[in-house]
C-alpha positions in Angstrom: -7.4 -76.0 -26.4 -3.9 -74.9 -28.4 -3.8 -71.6 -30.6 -1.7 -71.6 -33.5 -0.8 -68.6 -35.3 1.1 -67.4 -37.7 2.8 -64.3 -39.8 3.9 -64.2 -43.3 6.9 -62.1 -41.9 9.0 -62.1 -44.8 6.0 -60.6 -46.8 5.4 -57.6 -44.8 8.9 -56.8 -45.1 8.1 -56.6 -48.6 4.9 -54.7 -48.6 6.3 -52.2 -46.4 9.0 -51.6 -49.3 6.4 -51.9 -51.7 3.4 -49.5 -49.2 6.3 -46.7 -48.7 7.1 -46.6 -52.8 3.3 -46.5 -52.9 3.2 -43.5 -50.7 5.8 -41.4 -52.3 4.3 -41.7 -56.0 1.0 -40.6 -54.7 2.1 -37.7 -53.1 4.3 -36.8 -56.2 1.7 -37.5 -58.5 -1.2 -35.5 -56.3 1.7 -32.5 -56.8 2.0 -32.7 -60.4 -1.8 -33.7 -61.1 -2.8 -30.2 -58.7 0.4 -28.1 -61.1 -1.1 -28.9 -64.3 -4.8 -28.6 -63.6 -4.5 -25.3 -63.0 -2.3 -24.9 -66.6 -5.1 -26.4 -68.0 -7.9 -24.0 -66.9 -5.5 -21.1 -68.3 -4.9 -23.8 -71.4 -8.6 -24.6 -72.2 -10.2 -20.8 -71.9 -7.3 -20.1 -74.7 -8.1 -22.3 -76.7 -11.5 -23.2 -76.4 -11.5 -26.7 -76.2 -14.2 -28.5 -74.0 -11.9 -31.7 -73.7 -9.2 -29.5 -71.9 -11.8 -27.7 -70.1 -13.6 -30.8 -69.0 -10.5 -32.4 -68.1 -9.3 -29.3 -66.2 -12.2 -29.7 -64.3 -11.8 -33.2 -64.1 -8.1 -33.1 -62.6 -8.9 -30.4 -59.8 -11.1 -33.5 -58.6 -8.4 -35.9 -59.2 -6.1 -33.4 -57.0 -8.6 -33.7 -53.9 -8.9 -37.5 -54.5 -5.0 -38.3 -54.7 -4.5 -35.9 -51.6 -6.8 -38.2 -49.4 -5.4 -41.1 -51.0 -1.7 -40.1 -49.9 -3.6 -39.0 -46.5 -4.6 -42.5 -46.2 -1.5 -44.3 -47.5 0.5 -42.4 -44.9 -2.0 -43.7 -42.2 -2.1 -46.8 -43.4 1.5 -47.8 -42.2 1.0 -47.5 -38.9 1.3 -50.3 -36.9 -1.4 -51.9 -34.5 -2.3 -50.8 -31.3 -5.2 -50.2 -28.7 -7.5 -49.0 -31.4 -6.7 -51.1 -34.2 -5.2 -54.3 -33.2 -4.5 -55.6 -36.9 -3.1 -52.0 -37.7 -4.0 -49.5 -40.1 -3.7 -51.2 -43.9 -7.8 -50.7 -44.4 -7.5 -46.7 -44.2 -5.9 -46.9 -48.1 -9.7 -48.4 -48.7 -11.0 -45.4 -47.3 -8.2 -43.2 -50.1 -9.5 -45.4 -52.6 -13.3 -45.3 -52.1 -12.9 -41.8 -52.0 -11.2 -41.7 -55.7 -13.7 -43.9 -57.2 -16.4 -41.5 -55.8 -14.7 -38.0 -57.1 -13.4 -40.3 -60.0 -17.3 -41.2 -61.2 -18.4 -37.3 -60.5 -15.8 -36.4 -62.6 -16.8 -38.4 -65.4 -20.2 -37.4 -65.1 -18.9 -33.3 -65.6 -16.9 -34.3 -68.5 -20.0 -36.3 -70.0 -22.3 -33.3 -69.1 -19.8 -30.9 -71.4 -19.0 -33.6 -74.2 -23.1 -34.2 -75.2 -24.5 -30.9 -76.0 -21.4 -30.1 -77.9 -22.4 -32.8 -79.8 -25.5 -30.8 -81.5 -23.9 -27.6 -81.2 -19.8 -28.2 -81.9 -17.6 -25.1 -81.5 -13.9 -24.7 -83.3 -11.0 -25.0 -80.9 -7.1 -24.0 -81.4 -5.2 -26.9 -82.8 -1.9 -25.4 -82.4 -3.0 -25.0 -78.2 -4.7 -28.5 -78.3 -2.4 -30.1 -79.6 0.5 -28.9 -77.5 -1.5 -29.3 -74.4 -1.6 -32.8 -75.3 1.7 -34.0 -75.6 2.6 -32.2 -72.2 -0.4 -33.7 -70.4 0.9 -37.4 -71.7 3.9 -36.7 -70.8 3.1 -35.6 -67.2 0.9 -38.1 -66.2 2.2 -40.6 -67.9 5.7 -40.8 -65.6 3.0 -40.6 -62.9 1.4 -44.1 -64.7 4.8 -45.2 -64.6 5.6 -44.7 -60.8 2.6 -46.5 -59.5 2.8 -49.5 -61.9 4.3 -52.0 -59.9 2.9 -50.7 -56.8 0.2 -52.8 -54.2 -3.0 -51.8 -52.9 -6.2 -50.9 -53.9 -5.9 -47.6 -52.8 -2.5 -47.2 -55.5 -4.8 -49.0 -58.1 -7.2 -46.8 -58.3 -4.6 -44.0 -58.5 -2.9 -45.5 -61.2 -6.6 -45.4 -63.2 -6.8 -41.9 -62.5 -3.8 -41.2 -63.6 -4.0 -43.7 -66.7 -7.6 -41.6 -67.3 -5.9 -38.6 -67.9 -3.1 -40.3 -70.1 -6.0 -41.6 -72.3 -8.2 -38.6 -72.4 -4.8 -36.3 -73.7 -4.1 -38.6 -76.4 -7.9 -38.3 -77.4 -7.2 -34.6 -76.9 -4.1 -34.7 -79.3 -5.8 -37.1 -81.9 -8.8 -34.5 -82.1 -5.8 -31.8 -82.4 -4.1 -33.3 -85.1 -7.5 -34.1 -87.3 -8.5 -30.2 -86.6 -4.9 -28.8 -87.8 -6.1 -30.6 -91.4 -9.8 -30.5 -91.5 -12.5 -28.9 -89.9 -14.5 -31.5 -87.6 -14.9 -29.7 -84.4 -17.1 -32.9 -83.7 -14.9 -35.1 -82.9 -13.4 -33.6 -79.9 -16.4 -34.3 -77.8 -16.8 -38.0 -79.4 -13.5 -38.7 -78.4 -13.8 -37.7 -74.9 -17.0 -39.4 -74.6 -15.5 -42.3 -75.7 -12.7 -42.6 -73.4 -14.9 -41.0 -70.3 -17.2 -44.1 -70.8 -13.8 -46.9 -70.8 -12.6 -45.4 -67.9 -15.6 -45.4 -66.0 -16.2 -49.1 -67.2 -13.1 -49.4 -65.4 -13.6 -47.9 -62.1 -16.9 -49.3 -61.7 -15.1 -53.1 -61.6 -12.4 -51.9 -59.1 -14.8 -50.2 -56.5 -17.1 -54.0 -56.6 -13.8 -55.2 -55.7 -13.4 -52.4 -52.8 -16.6 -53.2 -51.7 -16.0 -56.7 -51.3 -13.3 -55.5 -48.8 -14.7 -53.4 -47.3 -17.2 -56.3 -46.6 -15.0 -58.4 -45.7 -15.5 -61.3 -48.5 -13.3 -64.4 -48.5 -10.7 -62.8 -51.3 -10.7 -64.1 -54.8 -7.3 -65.7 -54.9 -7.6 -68.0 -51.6 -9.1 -71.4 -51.6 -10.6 -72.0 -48.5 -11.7 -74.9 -49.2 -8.7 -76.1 -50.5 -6.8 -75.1 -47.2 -9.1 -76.6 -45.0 -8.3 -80.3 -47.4 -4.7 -79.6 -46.5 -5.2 -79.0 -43.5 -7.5 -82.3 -42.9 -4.6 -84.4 -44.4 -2.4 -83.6 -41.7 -1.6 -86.6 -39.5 -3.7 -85.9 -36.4 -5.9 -83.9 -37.6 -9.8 -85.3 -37.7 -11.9 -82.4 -39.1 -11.8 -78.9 -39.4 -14.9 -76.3 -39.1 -15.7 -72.8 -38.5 -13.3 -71.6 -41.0 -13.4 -67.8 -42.2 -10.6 -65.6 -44.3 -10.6 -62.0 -45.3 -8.5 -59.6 -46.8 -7.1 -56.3 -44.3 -6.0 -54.4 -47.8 -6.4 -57.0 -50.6 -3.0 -58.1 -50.0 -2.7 -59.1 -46.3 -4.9 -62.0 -45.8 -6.4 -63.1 -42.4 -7.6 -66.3 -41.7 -9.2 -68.1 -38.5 -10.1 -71.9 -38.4 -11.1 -74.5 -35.7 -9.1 -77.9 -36.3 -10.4 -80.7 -34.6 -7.2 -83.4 -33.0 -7.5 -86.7 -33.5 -6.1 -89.3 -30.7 -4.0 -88.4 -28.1 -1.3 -85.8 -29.1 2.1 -85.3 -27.3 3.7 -81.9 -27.0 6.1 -83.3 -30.0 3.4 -83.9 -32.1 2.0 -80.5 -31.0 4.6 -78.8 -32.7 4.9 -80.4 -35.5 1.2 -80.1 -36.1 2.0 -76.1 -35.7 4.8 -75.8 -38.6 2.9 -77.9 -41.2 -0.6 -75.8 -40.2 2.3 -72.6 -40.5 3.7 -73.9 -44.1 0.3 -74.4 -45.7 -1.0 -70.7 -44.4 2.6 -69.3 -46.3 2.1 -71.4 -49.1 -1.5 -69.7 -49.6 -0.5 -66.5 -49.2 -2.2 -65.9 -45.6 -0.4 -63.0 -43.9 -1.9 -63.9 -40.6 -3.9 -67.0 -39.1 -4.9 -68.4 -35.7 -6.2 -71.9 -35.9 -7.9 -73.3 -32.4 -6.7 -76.9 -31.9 -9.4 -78.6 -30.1 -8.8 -81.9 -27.9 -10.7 -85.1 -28.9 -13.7 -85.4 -27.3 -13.7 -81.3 -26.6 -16.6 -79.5 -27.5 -16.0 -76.4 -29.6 -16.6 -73.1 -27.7 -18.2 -71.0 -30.7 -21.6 -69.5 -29.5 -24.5 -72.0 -30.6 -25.5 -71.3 -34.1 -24.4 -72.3 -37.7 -20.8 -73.5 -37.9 -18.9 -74.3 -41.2 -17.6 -77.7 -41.5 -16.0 -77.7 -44.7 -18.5 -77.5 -47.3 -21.4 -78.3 -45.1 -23.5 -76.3 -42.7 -23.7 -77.7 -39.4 -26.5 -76.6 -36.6 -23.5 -76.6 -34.1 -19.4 -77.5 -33.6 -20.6 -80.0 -31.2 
């Protein structure tokens, strides 16, 4: 029985570049996001508008969930050891399932606010609105812009909090603009409505994708199947079964697979059996795999139970 594993080195390299740049726009964007909530508590009593209000309201829960979320990015580098052997990449899930939770309360506050004023609108300060507005687009917006390029679920659902607040502003200055003209206290709470429903649309599809983490589902991107006919078309290689990938972070893949030799195979052959099984895991993207040769005539070791051989379900690897 032969092991083979193998690490997408040159990747992590890259995602640690990528996972610190991650880290550092979170916490800068948790400081400003904290700054100008409280402004706009000050900024929405003055001028009576329920969109900066409920937005106020809305970023003081935004604060709490990019602080956890820089918590867990910061936790997330750390490297294995005795309590987690494969590190600590899945704590940004825990950041992000925590956004997408505050994220849909939120929502629910600003939807709560937005309704009745529907029946009974209220005039709001234009001039206060408007210049709220352009500073709120401004702020979060170079927040937008820092976490755009960046990896991880936990930095994607960041980047729609952030890009939540960028939308709900400009509704926030459209509504000012209209009332410096004409009188339609209306459609401030439309307009919020409107974008509070988007963005929760939003949300909603990236926390199925969390979950599916968090569940450890084969990711969307790998082709298992294909891997295992790649693998099966090596020279010496007779079958493969009891194949399974995940994702640690949505990036980092992990996959484990039980490769069944064909003939006898000399430590030559050995090897080079290793660096084509390595090159197909890089070419797929698989941060980390461990493939079990197993001898001809060698019964697989799995437990007794349902084993995957390729598309097929088998009672047993026997």
């Amino acid at each position: 029985m032969v092991h083979v594993h193998a690490h997408a080195d040159s990747q992590n390299g890259g995602h640690a570049h990528s996972h610190h740049g991650a880290t550092e726009s979170i916490r800068l964007a948790f400081f400003l996001n904290l700054l100008f909530a409280l402004l706009e508590i000050a900024g929405g009593i003055w001028t009576n508008s329920m969109a900066i209000l409920a937005d106020a309201v809305h970023d003081l829960g935004d604060s709490f969930a990019l602080g956890s979320a820089w918590y867990f990015e910061r936790i997330s580098s750390r490297q294995g050891d005795e309590l987690f052997s494969y590190g600590y990449r899945r704590f940004s899930l825990m950041g992000a399932m925590i956004s997408v939770i505050i994220l849909v309360a939120g929502s629910f506050i600003i939807l709560s606010e937005a309704v009745p004023r529907l029946f009974h609108p209220q005039l709001s300060h234009a001039p206060g609105m408007v210049a709220f507005a352009v500073a709120g687009i401004l702020i979060n917006g170079f927040a937008v812009v820092r976490l755009r390029d960046k990896k991880g679920m936990n930095a994607r659902i960041v980047a729609w909090h952030l890009l939540e607040d960028v939308l709900g502003w400009l509704a926030i200055l459209v509504a000012g603009v209209v009332l410096l003209f004409w009188q339609i206290p209306v459609i401030d709470p439309i307009l919020s409505i409107i974008i509070t429903l988007y963005v929760l649309y939003n949300v909603l599809r990236g926390f199925r994708t969390t979950m599916n983490i968090f569940l450890q589902g084969t990711p969307r991107e790998v082709d298992l199947p294909g891997i295992e006919r790649e693998v099966r078309q090596i020279p010496g290689i007779a079958d493969t079964h009891h194949a399974h990938v995940w994702t640690l972070d949505g990036y980092n893949h992990v996959l484990t697979m039980h490769a069944a030799l064909k003939g006898s195979q000399t430590i030559q052959d050995l090897a080079c059996l290793k660096d084509e099984i390595r090159r197909i895991m890089s070419c797929h993207g698989i941060a980390h795999s461990t493939v079990e040769l197993e001898f001809e005539g060698e019964e697989c070791r799995m437990p007794q139970g349902a084993c995957r051989k390729g598309n097929r379900e088998e009672p047993s690897c026997s």
